[in-house]
C-alpha positions as CSV (number, residue, x, y, z in Angstrom):
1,X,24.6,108.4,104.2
2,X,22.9,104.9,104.3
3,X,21.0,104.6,107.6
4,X,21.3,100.8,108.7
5,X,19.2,99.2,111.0
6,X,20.0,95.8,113.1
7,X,17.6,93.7,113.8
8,X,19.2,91.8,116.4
9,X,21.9,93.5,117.9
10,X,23.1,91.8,121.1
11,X,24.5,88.5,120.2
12,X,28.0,88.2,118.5
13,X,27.1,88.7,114.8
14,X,25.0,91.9,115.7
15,X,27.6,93.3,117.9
16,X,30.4,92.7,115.0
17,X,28.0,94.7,112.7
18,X,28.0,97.2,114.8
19,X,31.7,97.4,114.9
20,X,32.0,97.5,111.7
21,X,29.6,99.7,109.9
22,X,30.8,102.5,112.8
23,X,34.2,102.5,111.1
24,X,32.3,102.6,107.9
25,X,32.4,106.2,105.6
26,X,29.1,105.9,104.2
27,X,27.1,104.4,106.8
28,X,24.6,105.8,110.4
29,X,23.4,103.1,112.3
30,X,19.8,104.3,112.7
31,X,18.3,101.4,114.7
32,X,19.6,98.9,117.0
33,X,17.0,96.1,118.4
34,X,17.3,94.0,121.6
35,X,14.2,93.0,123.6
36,X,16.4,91.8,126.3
37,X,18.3,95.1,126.4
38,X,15.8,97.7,125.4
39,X,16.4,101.0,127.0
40,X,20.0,100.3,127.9
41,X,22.5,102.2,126.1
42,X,24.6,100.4,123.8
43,X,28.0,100.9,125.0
44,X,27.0,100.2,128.6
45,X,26.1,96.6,127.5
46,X,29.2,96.2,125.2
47,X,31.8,98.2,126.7
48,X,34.1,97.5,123.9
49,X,31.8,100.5,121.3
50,X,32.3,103.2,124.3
51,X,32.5,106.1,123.1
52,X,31.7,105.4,119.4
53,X,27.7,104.7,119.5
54,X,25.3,107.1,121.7
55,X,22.4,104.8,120.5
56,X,19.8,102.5,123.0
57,X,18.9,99.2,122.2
58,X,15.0,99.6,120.9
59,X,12.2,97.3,120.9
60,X,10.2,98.6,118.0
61,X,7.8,97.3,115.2
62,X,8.9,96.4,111.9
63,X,7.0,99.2,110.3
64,X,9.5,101.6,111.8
65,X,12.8,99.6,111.4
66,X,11.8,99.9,107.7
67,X,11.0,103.4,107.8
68,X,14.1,104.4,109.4
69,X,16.9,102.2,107.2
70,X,17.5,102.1,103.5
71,X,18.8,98.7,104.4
72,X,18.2,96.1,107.7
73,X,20.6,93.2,108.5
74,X,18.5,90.6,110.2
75,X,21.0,88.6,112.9
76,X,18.4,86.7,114.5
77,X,18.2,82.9,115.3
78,X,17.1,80.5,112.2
79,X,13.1,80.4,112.2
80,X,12.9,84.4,113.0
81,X,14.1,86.5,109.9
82,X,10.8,85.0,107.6
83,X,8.8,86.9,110.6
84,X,10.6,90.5,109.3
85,X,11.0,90.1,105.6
86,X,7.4,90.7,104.3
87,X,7.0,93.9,106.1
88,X,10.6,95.3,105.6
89,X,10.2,94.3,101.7
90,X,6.4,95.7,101.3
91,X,8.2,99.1,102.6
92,X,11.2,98.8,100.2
93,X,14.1,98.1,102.7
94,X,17.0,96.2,101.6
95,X,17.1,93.2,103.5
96,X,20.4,90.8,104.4
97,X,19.6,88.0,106.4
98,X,22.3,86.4,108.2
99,X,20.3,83.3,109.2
100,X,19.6,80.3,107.1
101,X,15.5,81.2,106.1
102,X,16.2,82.4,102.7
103,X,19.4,80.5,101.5
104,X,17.9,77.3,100.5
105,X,14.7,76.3,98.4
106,X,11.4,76.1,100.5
107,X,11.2,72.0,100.6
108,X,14.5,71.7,101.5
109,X,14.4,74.4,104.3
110,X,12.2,72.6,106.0
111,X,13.3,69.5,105.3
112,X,16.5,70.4,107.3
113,X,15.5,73.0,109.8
114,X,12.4,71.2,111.2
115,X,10.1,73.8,110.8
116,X,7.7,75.3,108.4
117,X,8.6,78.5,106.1
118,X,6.1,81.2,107.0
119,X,6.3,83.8,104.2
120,X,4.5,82.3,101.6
121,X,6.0,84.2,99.1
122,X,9.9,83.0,100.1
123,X,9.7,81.5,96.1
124,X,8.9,84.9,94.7
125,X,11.3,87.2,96.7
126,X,14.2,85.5,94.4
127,X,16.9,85.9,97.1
128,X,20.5,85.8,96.1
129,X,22.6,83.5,98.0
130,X,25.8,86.4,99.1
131,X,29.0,84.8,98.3
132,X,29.8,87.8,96.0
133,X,32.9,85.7,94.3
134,X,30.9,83.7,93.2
135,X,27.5,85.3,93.0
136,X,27.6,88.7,91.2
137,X,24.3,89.4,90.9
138,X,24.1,90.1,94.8
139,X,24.9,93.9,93.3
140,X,21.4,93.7,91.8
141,X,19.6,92.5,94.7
142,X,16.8,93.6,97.1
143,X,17.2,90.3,100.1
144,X,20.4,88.5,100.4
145,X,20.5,85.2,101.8
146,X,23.6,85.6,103.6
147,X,25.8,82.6,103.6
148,X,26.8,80.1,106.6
149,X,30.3,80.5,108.0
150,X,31.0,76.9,107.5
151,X,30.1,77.0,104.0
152,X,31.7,80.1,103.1
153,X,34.9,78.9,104.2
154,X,34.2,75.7,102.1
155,X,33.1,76.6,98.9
156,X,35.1,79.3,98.9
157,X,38.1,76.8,99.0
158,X,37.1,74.1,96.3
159,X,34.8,76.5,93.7
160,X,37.5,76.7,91.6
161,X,38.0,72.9,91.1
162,X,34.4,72.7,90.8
163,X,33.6,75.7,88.5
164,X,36.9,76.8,86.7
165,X,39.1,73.7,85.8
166,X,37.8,73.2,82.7
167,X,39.8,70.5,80.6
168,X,41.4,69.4,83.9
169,X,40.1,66.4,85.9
170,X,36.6,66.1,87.4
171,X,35.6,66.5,90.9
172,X,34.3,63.1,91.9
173,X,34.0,64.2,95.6
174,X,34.9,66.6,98.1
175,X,35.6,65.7,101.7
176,X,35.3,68.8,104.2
177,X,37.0,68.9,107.6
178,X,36.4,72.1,109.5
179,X,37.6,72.9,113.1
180,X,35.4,76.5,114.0
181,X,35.9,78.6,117.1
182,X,33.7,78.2,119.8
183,X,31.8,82.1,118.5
184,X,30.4,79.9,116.4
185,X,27.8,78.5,118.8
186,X,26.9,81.7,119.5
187,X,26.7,83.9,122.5
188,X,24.4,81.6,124.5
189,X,26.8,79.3,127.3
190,X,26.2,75.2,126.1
191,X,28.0,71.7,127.3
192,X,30.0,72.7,123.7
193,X,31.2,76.2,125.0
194,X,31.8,75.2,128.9
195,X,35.8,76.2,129.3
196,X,36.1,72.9,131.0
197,X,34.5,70.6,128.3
198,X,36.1,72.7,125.5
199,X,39.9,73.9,126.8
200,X,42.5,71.2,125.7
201,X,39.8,69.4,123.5
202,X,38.7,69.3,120.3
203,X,34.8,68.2,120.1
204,X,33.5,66.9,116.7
205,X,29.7,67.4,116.6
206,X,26.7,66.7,113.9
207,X,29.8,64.5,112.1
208,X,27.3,63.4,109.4
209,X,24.3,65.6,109.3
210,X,25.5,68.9,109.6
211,X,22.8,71.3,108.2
212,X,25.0,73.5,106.3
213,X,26.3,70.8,104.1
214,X,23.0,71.5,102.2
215,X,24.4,75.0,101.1
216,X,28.1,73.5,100.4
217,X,26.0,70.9,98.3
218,X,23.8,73.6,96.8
219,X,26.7,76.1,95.5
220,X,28.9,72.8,94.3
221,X,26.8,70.1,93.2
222,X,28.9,67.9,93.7
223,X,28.5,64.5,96.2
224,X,30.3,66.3,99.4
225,X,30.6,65.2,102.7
226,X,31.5,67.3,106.0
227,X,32.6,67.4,109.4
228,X,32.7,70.0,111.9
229,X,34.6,70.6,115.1
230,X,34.5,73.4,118.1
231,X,38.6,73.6,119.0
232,X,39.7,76.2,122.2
233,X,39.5,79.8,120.2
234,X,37.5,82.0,119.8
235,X,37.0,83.0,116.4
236,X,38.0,81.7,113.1
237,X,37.3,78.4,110.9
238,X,40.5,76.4,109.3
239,X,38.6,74.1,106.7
240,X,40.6,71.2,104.9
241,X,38.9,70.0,101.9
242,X,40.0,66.8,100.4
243,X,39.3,66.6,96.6
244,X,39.2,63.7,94.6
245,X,39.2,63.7,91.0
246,X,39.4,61.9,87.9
247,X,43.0,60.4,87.3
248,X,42.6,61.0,84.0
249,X,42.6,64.8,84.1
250,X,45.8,64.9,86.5
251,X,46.9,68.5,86.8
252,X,50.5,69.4,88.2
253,X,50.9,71.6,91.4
254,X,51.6,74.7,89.4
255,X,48.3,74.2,87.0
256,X,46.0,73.8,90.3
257,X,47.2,77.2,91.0
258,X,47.1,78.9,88.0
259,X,43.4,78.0,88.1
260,X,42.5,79.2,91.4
261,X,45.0,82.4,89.9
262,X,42.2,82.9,86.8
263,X,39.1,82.4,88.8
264,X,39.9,84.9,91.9
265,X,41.5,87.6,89.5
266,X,40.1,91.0,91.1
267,X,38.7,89.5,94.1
268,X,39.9,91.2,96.8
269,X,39.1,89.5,99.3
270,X,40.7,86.0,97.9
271,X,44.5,85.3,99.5
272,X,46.0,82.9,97.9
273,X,49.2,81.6,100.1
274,X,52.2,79.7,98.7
275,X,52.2,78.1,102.1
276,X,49.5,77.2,104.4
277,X,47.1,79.2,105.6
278,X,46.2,80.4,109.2
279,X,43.9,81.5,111.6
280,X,46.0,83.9,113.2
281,X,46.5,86.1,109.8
282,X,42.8,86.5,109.1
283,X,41.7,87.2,112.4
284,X,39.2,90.3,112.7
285,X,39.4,90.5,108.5
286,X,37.0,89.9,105.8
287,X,39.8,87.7,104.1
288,X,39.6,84.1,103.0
289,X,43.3,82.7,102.7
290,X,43.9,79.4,100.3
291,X,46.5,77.4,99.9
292,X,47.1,74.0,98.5
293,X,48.5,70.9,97.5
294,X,48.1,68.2,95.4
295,X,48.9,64.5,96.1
296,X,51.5,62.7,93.9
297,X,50.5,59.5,91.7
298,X,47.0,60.0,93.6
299,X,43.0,61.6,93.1
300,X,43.5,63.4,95.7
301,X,44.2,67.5,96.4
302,X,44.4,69.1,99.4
303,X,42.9,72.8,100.0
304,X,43.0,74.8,103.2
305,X,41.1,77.6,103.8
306,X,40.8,80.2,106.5
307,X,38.3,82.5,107.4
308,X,37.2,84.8,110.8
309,X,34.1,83.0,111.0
310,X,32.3,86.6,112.3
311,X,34.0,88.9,109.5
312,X,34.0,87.1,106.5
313,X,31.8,83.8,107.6
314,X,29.3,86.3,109.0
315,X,28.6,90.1,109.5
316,X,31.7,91.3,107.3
317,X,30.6,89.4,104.4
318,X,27.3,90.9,104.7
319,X,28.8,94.6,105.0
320,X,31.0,93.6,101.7
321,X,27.5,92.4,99.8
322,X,25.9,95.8,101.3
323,X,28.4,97.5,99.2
324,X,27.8,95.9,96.1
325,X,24.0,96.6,96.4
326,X,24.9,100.2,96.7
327,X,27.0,100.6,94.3
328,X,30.1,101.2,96.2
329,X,33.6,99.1,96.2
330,X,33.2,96.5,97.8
331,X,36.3,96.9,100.4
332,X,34.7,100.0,102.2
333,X,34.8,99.7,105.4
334,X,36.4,96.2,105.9
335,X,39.6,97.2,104.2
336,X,42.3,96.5,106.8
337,X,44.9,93.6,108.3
338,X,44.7,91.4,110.7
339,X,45.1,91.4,114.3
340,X,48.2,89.9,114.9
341,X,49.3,87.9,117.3
């Protein structure tokens, strides 16, 4: 069995990890950490895991979490995981971080975040940015930088404009609209997340400085421009991405799809829709749904993606790249339909 540790473990994407490595067959939870919670059983703080984890929430150094877990996911705010990652690495623990310390280039990081990278040896640790369709070399890694949920939801929807459509028409920009549920923002209550501010609204926020555009930007490299909303539900991110090309490559409907057909062939967790997707049929899952559709006698094509912005845009995309650094199938334990309605 691989003994997981969770660095982390009260807030939502913590508490999602925990949900789902219990259903998974080749997982123990060895350590759970809360300083807010420590001593308290698990359960009794998240009624929802009664009677299906006996653990307490620890306070504990790092030297231990290491000792006890082959591998620790790190759900902690931005600014805390480089605190953890030299001592879990110099004891050999496999490390996914699902903040943003270790998915851009130092310079840039702080550029964006404010704030000065502490491990001074971020440049050498090589981390692998964990979008596995796109990134296969997260199967070889020792720290994976695990992606944001905005950007997951994003990139997954345009890569194969950007990266697979050779001979067809260039991607001269890509415009990203994303509306997010309000888990997003996490578990701590802001003017955002205030039922009153938020029910029957739709609040658009950071509309042109976003700091995850950096990682749609970073995976794309193409000139890409985004805007995020909070909208009245609790999980899941729609994202419509408006392409532009070259007119001289125009593609027909059926040829946009055929592409996105070739370069999602065997990834399982890629739907592609006929129709539209929604929130509603990837709730709970580790799916991304796609659909789309091009504009006639114009540049522009239309993608949609969907995602649960805690599964796949967070702790279930981490459990899928903790396969593939184990060697197992990647579906293990996040092989299973949505919650519908």
């Amino acid at each position: 069995m691989i003994k997981a540790g969770i660095i982390g473990g009260a807030g939502y994407t913590g508490l999602e990890l925990i949900r789902l490595l219990l259903m998974h067959p080749e997982v123990e939870i060895s350590v759970v950490t809360s300083r807010r919670y420590k001593g308290k059983k698990i359960s009794d703080v998240n009624p929802h895991l009664e009677p299906f984890i006996e653990l307490e929430y620890e306070d504990v150094d790092t030297k231990e979490i290491a000792d006890r877990s082959d591998i620790v996911f790190l759900a902690v705010p931005h600014g805390s995981a480089m605190d953890y990652v030299p001592e879990l690495r110099a004891r050999e623990a496999r490390v996914i971080d699902l903040s943003a310390d270790y998915r851009l280039k130092k310079d840039e990081y702080e550029r964006i975040y404010k704030r000065q990278h502490k491990d001074k040896d971020k440049e050498k640790r090589k981390s692998v940015y964990g979008l596995a369709e796109l990134h296969p070399e997260v199967a070889d890694a020792n720290l994976i930088a695990n992606p944001g949920c905005y950007p997951t939801g994003a990139i997954l929807a345009v890569a194969p404009l950007v990266k697979g459509n050779e001979g067809g028409g260039r991607v001269k920009q890509v415009v990203f609209d994303s509306k997010s549920g309000i888990s997003g923002a996490g578990a701590e209550p802001s003017a955002k997340s205030h039922f009153p501010n938020l029910a029957e609204n739709i609040i658009p926020y950071e509309v042109t400085a976003h700091r995850h555009v950096a990682e749609m930007r970073m995976e794309l490299s193409v000139k890409v421009s985004f805007t995020p909303h909070i909208i009245p539900s609790i999980r899941g991110i729609l994202t419509t991405a408006h392409v532009f090309i070259e007119e001289s490559g125009a593609q027909t409907q059926d040829e946009i799809e055929e592409i996105y057909k070739r370069f999602y062939e065997g990834k399982r967790f890629i739907r592609l829709r006929k129709g539209l997707p929604s929130l509603s049929a990837v709730r709970g899952t580790n799916f991304c749904d796609i659909g789309l559709k091009i504009e006639e006698e114009s540049d522009r094509i239309v993608v949609i993606s969907a995602i649960d912005n805690l599964v796949k845009g967070g702790s279930g995309q981490a459990i899928q790249n903790m396969n593939l650094m184990f060697g197992m199938d990647e579906r293990e334990g996040l092989w299973f339909p949505g919650l519908v309605p």
